[in-house]
PLY file of the C-alpha trace (Angstrom):
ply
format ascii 1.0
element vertex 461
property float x
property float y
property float z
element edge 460
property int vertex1
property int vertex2
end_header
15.77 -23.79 -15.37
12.34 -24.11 -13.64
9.01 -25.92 -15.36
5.72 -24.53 -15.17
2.67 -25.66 -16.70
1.50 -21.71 -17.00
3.51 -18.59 -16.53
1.85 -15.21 -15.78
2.81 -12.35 -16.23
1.40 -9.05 -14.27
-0.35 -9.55 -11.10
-3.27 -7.37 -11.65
-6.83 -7.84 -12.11
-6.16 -10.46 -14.74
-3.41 -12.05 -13.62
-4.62 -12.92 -10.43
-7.31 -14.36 -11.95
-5.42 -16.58 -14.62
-3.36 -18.01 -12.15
-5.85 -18.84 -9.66
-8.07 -19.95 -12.65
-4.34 -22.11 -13.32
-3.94 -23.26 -9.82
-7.51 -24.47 -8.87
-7.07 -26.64 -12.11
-4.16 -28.49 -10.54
-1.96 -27.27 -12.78
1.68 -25.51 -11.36
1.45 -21.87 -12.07
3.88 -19.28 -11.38
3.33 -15.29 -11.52
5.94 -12.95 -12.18
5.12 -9.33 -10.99
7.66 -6.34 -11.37
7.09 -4.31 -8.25
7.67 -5.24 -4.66
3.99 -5.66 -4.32
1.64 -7.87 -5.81
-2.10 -6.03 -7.20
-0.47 -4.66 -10.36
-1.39 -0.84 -10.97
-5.45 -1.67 -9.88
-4.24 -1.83 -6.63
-1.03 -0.01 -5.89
-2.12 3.39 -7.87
-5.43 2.63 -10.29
-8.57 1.69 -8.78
-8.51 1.08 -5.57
-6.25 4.41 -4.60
-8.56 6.37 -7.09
-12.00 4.96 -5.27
-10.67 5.11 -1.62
-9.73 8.54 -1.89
-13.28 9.45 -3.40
-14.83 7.61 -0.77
-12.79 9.74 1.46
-13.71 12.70 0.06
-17.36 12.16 0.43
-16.78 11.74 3.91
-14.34 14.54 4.85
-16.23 17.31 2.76
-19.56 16.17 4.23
-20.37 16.47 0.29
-23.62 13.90 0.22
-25.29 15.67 2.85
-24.74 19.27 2.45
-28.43 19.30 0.81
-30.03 17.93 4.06
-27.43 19.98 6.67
-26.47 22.67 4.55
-24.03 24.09 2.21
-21.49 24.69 4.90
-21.69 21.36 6.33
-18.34 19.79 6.78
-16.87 16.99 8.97
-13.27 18.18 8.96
-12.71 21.88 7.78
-9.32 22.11 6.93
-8.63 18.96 4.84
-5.09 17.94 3.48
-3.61 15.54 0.97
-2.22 13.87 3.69
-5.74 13.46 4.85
-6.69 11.67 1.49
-3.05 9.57 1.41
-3.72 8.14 4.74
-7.18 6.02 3.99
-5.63 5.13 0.64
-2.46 3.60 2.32
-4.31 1.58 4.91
-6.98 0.05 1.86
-3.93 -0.28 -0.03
-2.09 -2.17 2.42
-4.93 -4.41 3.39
-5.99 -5.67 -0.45
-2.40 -6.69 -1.35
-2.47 -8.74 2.36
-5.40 -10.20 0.93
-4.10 -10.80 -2.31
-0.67 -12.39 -1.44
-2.74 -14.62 0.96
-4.85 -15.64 -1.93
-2.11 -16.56 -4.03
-0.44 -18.10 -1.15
-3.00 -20.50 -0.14
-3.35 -21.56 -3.86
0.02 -22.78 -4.16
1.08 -20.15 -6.78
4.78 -19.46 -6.69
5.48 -14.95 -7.00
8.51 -14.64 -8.71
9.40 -10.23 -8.15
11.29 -9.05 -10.95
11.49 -7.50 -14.57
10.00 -10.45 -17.04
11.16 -10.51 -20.67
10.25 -13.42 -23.60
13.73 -15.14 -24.49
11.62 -16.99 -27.08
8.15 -18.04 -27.33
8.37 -20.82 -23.99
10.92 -18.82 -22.24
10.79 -15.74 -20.10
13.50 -14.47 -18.31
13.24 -12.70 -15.03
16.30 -10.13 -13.37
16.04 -8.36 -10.18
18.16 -7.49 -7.32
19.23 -11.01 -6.91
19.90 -11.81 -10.72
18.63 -13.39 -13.61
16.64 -16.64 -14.31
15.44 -18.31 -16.86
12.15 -20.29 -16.62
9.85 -22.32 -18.89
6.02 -23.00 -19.49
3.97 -24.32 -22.11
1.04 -21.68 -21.61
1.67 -18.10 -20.41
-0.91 -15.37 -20.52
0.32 -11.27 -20.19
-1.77 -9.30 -18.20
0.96 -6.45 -17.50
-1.77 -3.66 -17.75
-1.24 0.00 -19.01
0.48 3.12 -17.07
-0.62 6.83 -17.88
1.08 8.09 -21.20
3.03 10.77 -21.74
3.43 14.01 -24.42
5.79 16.24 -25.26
3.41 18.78 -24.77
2.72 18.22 -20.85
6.45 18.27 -18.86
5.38 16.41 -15.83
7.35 17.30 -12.86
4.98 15.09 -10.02
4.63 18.34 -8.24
2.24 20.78 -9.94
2.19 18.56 -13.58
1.28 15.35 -12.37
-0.33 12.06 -14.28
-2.93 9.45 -12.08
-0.31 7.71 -10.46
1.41 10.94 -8.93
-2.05 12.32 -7.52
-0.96 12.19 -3.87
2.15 13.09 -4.15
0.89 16.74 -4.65
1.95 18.43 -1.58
-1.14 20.17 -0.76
-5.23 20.45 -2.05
-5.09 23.31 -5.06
-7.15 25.79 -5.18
-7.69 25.82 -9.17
-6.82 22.29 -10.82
-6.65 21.71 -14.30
-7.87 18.78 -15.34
-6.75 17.31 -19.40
-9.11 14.63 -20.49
-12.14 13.86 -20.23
-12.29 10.48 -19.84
-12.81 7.99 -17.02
-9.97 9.04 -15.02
-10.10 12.53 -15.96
-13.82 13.05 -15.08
-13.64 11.19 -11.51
-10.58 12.95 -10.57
-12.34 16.19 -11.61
-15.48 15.35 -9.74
-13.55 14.82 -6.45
-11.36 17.44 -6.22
-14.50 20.03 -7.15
-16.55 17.98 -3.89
-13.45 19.47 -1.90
-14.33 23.16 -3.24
-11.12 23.11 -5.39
-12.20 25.48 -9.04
-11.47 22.56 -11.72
-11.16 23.80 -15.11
-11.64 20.45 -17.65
-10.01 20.35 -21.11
-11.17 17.41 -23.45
-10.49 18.00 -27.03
-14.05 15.83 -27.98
-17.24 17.60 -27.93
-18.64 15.77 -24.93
-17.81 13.25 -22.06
-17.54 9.99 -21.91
-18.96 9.46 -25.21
-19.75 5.64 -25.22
-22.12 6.49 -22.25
-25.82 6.99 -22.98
-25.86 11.03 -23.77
-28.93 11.67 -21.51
-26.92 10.21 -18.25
-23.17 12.31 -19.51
-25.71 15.52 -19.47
-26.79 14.93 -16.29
-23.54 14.75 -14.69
-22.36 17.70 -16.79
-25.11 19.43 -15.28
-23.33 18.53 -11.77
-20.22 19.25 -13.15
-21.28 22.76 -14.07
-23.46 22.92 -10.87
-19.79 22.37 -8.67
-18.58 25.33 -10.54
-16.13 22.90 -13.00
-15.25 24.67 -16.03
-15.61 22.87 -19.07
-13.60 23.53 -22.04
-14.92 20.87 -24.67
-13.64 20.80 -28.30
-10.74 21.99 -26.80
-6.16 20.71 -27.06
-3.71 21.69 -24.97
-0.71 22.79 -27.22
1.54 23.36 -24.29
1.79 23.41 -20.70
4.64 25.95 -18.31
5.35 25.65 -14.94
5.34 29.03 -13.71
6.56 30.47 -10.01
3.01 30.86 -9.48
1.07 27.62 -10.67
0.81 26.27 -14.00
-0.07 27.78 -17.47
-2.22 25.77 -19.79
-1.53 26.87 -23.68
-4.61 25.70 -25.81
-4.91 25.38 -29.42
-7.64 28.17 -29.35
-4.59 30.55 -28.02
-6.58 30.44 -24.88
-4.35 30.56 -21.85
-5.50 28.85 -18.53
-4.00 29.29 -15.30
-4.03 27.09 -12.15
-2.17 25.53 -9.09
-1.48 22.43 -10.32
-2.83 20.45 -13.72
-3.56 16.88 -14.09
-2.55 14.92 -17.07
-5.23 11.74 -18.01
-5.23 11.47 -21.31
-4.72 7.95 -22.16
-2.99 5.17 -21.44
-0.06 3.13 -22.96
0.37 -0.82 -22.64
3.10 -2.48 -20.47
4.63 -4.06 -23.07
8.27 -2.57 -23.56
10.24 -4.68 -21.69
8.55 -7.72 -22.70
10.70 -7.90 -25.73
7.59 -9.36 -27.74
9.33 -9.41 -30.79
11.22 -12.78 -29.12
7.96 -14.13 -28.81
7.33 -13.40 -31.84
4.32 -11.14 -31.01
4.00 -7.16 -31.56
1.66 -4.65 -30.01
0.07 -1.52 -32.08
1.57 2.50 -31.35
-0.70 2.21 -27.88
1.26 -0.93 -26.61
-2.00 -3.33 -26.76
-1.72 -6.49 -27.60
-4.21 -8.17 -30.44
-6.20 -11.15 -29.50
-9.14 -13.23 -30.03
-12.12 -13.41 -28.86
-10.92 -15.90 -26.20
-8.00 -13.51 -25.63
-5.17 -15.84 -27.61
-2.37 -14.01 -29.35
-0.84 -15.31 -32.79
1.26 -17.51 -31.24
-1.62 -19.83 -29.75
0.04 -20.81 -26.21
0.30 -17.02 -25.68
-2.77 -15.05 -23.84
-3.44 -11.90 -23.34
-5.60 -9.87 -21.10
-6.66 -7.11 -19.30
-5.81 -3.19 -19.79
-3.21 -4.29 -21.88
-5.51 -5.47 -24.84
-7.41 -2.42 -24.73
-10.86 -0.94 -24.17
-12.66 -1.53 -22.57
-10.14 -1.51 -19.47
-11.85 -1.97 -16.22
-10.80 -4.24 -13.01
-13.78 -6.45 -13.22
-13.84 -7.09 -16.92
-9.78 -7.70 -16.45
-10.62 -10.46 -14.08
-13.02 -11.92 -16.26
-11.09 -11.55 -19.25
-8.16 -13.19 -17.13
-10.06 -16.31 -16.05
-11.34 -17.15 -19.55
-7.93 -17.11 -21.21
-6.52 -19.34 -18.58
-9.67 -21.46 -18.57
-9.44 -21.52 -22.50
-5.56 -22.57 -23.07
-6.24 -25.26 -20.70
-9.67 -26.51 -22.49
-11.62 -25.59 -19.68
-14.99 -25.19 -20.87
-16.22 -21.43 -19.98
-19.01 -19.02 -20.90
-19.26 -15.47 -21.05
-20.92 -12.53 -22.86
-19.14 -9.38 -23.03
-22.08 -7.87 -24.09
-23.60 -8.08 -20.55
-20.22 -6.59 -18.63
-21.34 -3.82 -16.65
-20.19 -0.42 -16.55
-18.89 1.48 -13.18
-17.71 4.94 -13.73
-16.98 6.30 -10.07
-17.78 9.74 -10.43
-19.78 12.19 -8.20
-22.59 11.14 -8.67
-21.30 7.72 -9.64
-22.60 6.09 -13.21
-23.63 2.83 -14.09
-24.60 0.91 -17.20
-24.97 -2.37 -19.20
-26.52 -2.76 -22.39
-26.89 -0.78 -25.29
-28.03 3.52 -25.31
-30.67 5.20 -26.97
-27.90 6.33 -29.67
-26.97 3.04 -29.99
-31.05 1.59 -30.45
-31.52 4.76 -32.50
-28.94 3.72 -35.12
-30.03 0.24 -35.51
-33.74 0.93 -35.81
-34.79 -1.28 -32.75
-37.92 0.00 -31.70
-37.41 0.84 -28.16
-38.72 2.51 -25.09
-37.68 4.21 -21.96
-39.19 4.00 -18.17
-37.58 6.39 -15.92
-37.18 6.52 -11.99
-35.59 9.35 -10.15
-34.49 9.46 -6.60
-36.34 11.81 -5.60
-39.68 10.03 -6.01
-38.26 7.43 -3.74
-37.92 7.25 0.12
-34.50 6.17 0.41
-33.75 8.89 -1.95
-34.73 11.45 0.66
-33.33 9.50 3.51
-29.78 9.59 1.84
-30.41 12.92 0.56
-29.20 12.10 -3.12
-32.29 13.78 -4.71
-30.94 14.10 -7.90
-30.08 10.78 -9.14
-32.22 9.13 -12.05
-32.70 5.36 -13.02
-33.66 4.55 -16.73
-34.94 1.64 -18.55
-35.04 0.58 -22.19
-37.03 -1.64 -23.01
-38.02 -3.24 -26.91
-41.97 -1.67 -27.61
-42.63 -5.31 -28.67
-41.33 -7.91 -26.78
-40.96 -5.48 -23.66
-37.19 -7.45 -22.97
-34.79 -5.02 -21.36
-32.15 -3.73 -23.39
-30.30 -1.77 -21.45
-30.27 0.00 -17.91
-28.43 3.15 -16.88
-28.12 4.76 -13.60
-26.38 8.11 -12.09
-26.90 8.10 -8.56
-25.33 7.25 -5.13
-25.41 3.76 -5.39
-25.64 3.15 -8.77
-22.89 0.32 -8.84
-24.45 -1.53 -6.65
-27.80 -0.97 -7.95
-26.78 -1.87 -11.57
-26.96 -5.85 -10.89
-30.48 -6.61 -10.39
-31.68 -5.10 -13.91
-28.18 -7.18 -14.71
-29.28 -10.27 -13.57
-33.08 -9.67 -15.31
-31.63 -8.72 -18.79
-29.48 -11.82 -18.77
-31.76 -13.96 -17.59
-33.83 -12.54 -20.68
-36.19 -11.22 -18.56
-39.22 -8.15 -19.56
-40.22 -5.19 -17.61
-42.96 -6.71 -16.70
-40.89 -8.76 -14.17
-40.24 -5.26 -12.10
-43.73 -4.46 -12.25
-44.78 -8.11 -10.51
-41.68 -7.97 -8.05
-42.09 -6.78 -4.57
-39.51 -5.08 -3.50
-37.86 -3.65 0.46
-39.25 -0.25 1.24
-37.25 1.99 1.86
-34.69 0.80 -0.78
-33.47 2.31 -3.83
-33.85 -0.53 -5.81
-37.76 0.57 -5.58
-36.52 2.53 -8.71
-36.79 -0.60 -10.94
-40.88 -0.58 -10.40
-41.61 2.98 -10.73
-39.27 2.99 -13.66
-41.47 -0.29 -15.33
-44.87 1.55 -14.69
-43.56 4.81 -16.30
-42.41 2.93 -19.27
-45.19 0.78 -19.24
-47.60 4.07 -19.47
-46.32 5.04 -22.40
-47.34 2.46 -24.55
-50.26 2.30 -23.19
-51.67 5.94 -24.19
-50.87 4.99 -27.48
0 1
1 2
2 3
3 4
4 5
5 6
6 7
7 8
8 9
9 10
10 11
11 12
12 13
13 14
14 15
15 16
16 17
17 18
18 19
19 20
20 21
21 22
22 23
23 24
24 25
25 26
26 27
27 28
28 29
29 30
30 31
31 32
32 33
33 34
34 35
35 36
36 37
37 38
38 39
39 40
40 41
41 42
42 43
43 44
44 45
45 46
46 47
47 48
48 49
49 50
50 51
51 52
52 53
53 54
54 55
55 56
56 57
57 58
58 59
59 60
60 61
61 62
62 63
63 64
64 65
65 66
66 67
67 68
68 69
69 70
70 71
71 72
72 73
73 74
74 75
75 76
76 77
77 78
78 79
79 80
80 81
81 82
82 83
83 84
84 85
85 86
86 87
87 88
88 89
89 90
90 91
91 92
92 93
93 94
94 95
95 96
96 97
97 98
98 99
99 100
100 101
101 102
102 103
103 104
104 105
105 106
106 107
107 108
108 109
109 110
110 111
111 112
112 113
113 114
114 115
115 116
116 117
117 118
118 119
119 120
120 121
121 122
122 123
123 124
124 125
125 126
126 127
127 128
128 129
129 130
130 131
131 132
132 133
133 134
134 135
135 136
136 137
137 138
138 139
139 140
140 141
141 142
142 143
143 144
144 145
145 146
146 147
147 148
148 149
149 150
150 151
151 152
152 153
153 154
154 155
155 156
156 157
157 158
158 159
159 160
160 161
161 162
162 163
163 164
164 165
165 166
166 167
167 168
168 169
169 170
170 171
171 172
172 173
173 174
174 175
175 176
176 177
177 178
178 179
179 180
180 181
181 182
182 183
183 184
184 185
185 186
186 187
187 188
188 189
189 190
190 191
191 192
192 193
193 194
194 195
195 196
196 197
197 198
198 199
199 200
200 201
201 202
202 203
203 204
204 205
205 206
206 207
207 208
208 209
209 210
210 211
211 212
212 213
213 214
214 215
215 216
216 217
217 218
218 219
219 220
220 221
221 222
222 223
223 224
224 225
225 226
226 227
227 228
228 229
229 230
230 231
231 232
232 233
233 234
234 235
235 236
236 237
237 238
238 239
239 240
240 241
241 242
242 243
243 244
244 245
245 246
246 247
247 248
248 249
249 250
250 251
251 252
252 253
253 254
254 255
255 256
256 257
257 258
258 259
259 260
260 261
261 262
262 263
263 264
264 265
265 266
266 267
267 268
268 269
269 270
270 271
271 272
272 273
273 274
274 275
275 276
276 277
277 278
278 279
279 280
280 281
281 282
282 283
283 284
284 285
285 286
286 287
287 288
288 289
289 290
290 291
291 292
292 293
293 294
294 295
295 296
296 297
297 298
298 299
299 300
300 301
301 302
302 303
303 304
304 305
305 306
306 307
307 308
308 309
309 310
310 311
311 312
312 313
313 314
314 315
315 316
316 317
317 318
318 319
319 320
320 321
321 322
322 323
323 324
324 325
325 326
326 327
327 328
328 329
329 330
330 331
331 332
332 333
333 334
334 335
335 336
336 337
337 338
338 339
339 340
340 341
341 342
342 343
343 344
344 345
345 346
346 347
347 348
348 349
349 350
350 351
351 352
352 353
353 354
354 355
355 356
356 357
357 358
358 359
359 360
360 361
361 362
362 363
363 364
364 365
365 366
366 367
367 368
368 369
369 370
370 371
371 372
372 373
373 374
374 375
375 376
376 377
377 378
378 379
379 380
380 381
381 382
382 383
383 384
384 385
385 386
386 387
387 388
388 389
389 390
390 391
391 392
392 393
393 394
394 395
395 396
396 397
397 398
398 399
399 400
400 401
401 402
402 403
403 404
404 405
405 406
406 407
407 408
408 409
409 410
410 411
411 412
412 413
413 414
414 415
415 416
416 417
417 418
418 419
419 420
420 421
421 422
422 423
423 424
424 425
425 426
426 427
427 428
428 429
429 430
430 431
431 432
432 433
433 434
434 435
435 436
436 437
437 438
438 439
439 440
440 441
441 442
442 443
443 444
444 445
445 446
446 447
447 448
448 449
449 450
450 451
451 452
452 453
453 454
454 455
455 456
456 457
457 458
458 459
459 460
């Protein structure tokens, strides 16, 4: 039986990070990943697929620029899942290259294979080749989540498809129905409606993406709508047939819906079955997440936990965070983090970004607050890129004028996010936008005119 100092399991986001976190502290680390691959589902059929293939469909459909050129401005007319598949494949391909080098050149051993706890300090491992048994005094779980499942939807990966089975749609539908209206749900929507396909979106809540600030969700509802996506809000799917012609949605309402194909992203369930946690003497809740604490420790406290597979709020770069600290923590590394200041990329068209707390949010605990607000249009670079429609907004407390929060929709807002990121962290005011100089033509220009609109409001008072 092989000796580790720390076993990981899942070579996502947060394993990757845990082991190299493991590694670079000299200790011997081994990772144990199920597929033939390494990345875990962020690379092989989560994030990265989901963002190359928008990124691909911005360019194809000419989409950005069809306010500058023209409606009917296109780069390729006729464009074809295959068209889509092949940019994803090649990204694919290069981030796990990139990722087995990294875990290569850090001396961490990939074990390939089905992992399952024998007892607390053993996991055992069967694939093609066998079964072995191996041993570590710290192990962290970062197996991440998969799409779930219901009775309701019979998925067939042809014309009833989940996330993962997006490409393997033989060809762009005409009319796409779209189940959830979460993250997944709402970027999948937004690309296939850039390609001119009719989406009709069913989410049973009565908005969007309802932990982002309300005034940002209208605004891209407003695109939504705009693309001619049909939104059926406060609305559940009570059954779905696959017909000779398409696909019949069933809604609680008795509405019917009709469509080529329909995409199923409601949810998603933990990677936890074959873990046998029970031998580990762990259990996850009905979702498959895994409890922990705040520094991602399970009950048993040599056993970490993190990533998609502890729950919300489930993105690749708060995985890899969450990964580092737990390895960092189990081996009294000293480490320091705020979750409160993770940002917030939703890759939609246009794309969102956030940190910090909404108006809703400032509203309910009586913080007296402000707002400055920038939109792209105003700006240069807004023009230039022809995104005249984006918006950047500030909040800011009346009193001490320290940012509390900053949300974007916009080209670019990802990337724009982490200056007011790095200000609000570094505690800094509003004031510090208004005294910065910044490149002209840029879009981060929106930070100033945002500061001297929200600065004008107090003073008229």
């Amino acid at each position: 039986m092989q000796q580790y100092d720390l076993i990981v399991i899942g070579s996502g986001p947060a394993g990757q990070r845990a082991a190299i976190q493991g590694a670079k502290s000299g200790k011997r680390v081994a990772l144990i990943e199920k597929r033939e691959v390494v990345g875990g589902t962020c690379i092989n059929s989560g994030t990265i697929p989901s963002k190359t293939m928008r990124e691909a469909v911005l360019h194809l459909s000419g989409f950005e620029y069809q306010g500058i050129y023209g409606v009917n401005y296109r780069v390729k007319e006729k464009i074809t899942m295959g068209d889509l598949g092949f940019r994803v494949q090649h990204v694919i391909k290069t981030e796990t290259d990139i990722t087995q080098a990294q875990l290569s050149r850090n001396g961490i051993e990939v074990i390939y294979g089905t992992a399952r706890f024998v007892d607390p300090t053993h996991i055992r491992v069967e694939n093609s080749r066998g079964v072995s048994d191996y041993e570590a005094a710290i192990i962290v779980i970062g197996t991440g989540t998969k799409p779930s499942v219901s009775p309701k939807v019979p998925l067939n990966g042809r014309t009833i498809i989940n996330s993962d089975q997006i490409l393997q749609m033989a060809e762009v539908p005409r009319i796409l129905i779209v189940v959830g209206g979460g993250v997944i749900g709402v970027e999948y929507t937004c690309m296939f409606a850039a390609l001119g396909v009719r989406v009709i979106l069913v989410e049973k809540r009565p908005r969007l993406l309802e932990f982002a600030d309300a005034e940002i969700v209208e605004a891209l509802s407003y695109h939504l709508r705009d693309n001619r996506v049909t939104m059926r809000l406060n609305e559940e799917v009570e059954s779905v047939e696959d017909t000779p012609t398409g696909v019949v949605a069933n809604l609680m309402s008795k509405k019917k819906i009709s469509g080529d194909a329909l995409l199923y992203a409601v949810g998603r369930q933990g990677n936890v079955e074959e873990l046998d946690l029970p031998a580990a003497g762990l259990e996850a809740d009905s979702r498959g997440r895994i409890p922990v604490s705040a520094n991602y420790q399970t009950k048993q406290p040599h056993i970490y936990a993190a990533g998609d597979v502890i729950g919300f709020p489930s993105l690749a770069s708060v995985s890899m965070e969450q990964g580092r600290i737990a390895a960092a923590t189990a081996l009294g590394i000293p480490v320091h983090s705020n979750p409160a200041t993770y940002p917030y990329g939703i890759y939609t068209i246009p794309e969102i970004s956030f940190i910090g707390k909404t108006e809703e949010q400032l509203t309910d605990e009586d913080v007296p607050y402000e707002v400055g607000v920038a939109y792209y249009r105003e700006i240069a670079r807004g023009q230039i890129r022809g995104d005249t429609t984006g918006r950047l907004k500030l909040i800011f407390n009346r009193e001490t004028k320290e940012i509390l929060g900053v949300h974007i929709i916009g080209e670019g807002a990802a990337e724009l996010l982490h200056i007011g990121q790095a200000v609000m962290i570094l505690k800094g005011t509003i004031e510090y936008f208004v005294d910065t100089v910044f490149n002209y033509p840029t879009l981060a220009e929106c930070y100033k005119a945002a500061a001297f609109n929200g600065l004008n409001k107090l003073t008229r008072l």
